[in-house]
N, C-alpha and C positions, 0 to 999 in steps of 0.2 A: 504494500500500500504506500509507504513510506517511499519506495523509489519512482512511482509515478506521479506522485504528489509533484518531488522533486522536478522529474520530465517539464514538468506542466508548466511550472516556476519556474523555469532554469532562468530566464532573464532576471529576472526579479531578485533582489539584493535578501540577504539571507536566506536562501531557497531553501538549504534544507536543513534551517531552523525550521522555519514555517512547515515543511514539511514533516518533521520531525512532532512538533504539535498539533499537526491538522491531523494526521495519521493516530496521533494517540486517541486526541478527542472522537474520531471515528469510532478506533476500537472502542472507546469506553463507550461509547452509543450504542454502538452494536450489544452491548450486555443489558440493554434496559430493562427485560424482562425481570432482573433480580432486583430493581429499586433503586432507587439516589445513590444508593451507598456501594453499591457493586459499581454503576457506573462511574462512579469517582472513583475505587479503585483499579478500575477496568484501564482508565484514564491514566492512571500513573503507572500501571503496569504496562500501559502500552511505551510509554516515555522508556522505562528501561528495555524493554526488549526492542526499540528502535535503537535506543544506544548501543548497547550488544549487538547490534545488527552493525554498527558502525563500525563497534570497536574489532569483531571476530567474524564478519560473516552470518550469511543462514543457519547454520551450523551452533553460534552463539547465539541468536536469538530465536530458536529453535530451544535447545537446551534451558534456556532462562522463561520458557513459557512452560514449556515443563515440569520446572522446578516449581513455579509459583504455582500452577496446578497441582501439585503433590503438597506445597505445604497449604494451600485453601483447602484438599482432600483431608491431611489428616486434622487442621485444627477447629476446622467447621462444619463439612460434611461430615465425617465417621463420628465424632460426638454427637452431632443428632442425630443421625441412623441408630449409634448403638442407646439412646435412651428411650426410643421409640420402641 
């Protein structure tokens, strides 16, 4: 998302900051279904795994979506699954 963003901006002065932020707030939109508070952290989870994407590749921000799906799984989902 974040490299088309870019594409699109490429004139445009800070291209891909702007892209870097418009791409997150996307992601974080796209989570709306879970409430304000998923989309705000949707929002800033997307800011680092565009970083990661910067810093390492698809590969890193690949891995770092991952990760913060495994720790939303274990610190929020599996507690309410198991007290349910």
């Amino acid at each position: 998302m974040q490299g088309g963003i870019a594409r699109l901006a490429a004139d445009r002065p800070h291209a891909q900051w702007v892209a870097l932020v418009v791409g997150a707030v996307l992601f974080g939109a796209l989570h709306f279904q879970g409430g304000a508070t998923l989309v705000v952290l949707a929002t800033i989870a997307g800011l680092g795994s565009g970083l990661a994407y910067r810093a390492g590749g698809l590969q890193a921000a690949t891995l770092t979506h991952f990760g913060l799906n495994l720790i939303q799984f274990g610190l929020f989902t599996y507690p309410f699954i198991a007290r349910a």
